[in-house]
C-alpha positions, 0 to 999 in steps of 0.5 A: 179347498183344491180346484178339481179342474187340472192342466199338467197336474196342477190347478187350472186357474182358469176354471175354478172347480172346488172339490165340493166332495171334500169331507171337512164341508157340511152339505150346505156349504158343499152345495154352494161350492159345487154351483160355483164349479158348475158355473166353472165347468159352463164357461161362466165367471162367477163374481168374488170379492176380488173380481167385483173390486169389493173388499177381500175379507179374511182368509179370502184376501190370503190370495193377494201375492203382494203384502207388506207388513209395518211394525209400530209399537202398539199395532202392525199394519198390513197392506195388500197390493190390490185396491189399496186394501190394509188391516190393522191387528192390535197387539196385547190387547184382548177382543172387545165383549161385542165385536162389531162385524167388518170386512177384516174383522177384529184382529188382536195379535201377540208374538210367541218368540219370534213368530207373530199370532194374529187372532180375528173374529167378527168378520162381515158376510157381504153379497160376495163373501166367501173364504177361497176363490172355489165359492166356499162360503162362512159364517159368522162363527168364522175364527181365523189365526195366523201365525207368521215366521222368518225361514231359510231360504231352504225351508223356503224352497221346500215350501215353494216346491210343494207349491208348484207341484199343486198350483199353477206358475204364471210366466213373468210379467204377468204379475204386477210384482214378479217373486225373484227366482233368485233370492236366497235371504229370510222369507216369511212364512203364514200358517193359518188356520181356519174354523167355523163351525157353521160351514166345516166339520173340523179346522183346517190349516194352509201355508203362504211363503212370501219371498221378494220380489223382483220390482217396484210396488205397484198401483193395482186397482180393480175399482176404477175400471167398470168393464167386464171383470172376469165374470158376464155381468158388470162389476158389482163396484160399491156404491154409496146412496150420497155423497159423503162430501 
């Protein structure tokens, strides 16, 4: 989805728009994306998995610019810079019969050269579930790949010069970790590509560019603080009913 509200020609990311007119949308989902930009349009936040510190989901969790990725022999770890958020994607390994549906579904991965294909299905619909910050919603045939590569610092830079001429650039120091300007190493490359016949008309495919960052990996925690969120109402934090110890 891009956002309808723009600042200069880019993304206003402080009002969230989703154009609900895209034709990749069946009607129901583009309902639900038009009462999320209404709520944009009014002034009102409207809650999502990352503003209600609830876990991010796939693709949803693609947002989080901070990622570290953990090679082992028979898996690869991924960890996510907000509220210790992780995924585990087995390799050469087959999904089971019956998935089970959780948070990140069940990712299986494989390398095709040097590119690595991650491939999950039986991802959880919770209260705030959705595949983009716009509201966009899924179901449960939501089918997600990722394919991940290496690239010069050049095709890097043509990546990343496509992005700032649609998404809005923060100053530094605004970002727990701040990408560095002047890095000329490898960057690391997501393709992904999402489908679902419950909610889209046909598959759609996206790009993420990671490049390195300026400091320190840092603590980012959304769960241990209770205040407003970016939304009227107070965080929908996860509860449970008892202890577990």
């Amino acid at each position: 989805m891009t956002n309808r509200s723009r600042i200069r020609g880019v993304s206003n990311y402080n009002q969230l728009v989703g154009d609900y007119t895209n034709p990749i949308l069946n009607r129901q989902a583009a309902q639900v994306v038009k009462e999320h930009g209404d709520l944009s349009l009014e002034g009102v936040g409207y809650p999502t998995p990352s503003n209600q510190c609830w876990p991010d989901g796939v693709p949803y969790i693609f947002w989080q610019y901070g990622m570290q990725m953990l090679q082992e022999q028979d898996k690869v770890t991924i960890l996510y810079l907000q509220d210790h958020q992780f995924r585990q994607v087995r390799l050469n390994q087959p999904h089971p019969a019956h998935v089970t549906p959780s948070w990140y579904g069940d990712s299986v991965g494989h390398y095709e050269g040097n590119t690595l294909v991650i491939d999950t299905v039986g991802i959880k619909i919770g209260p705030f579930s959705m595949v983009d910050m716009y509201g966009t919603p899924y179901s449960t045939s939501l089918h997600v790949v990722e394919r991940y590569q290496l690239l010069g610092s050049e095709a890097a830079k043509d990546a990343l010069d496509r992005d700032a001429k649609i998404n809005q650039r923060y100053p530094p120091g605004v970002n727990p970790i701040d990408f560095d300007p002047n890095y000329r190493g490898k960057h690391l490359q997501l393709q992904l590509t999402v489908e679902d016949a419950g909610v889209f008309t046909t598959p759609w495919s996206a790009y993420v560019t990671y490049g390195r960052p300026l400091g320190e990996w840092a603590e980012n925690v959304c769960a241990e603080n209770l205040r407003k969120y970016n939304t009227e109402k107070e965080p929908a934090v996860p509860t449970a009913d008892k202890p577990d110890f």
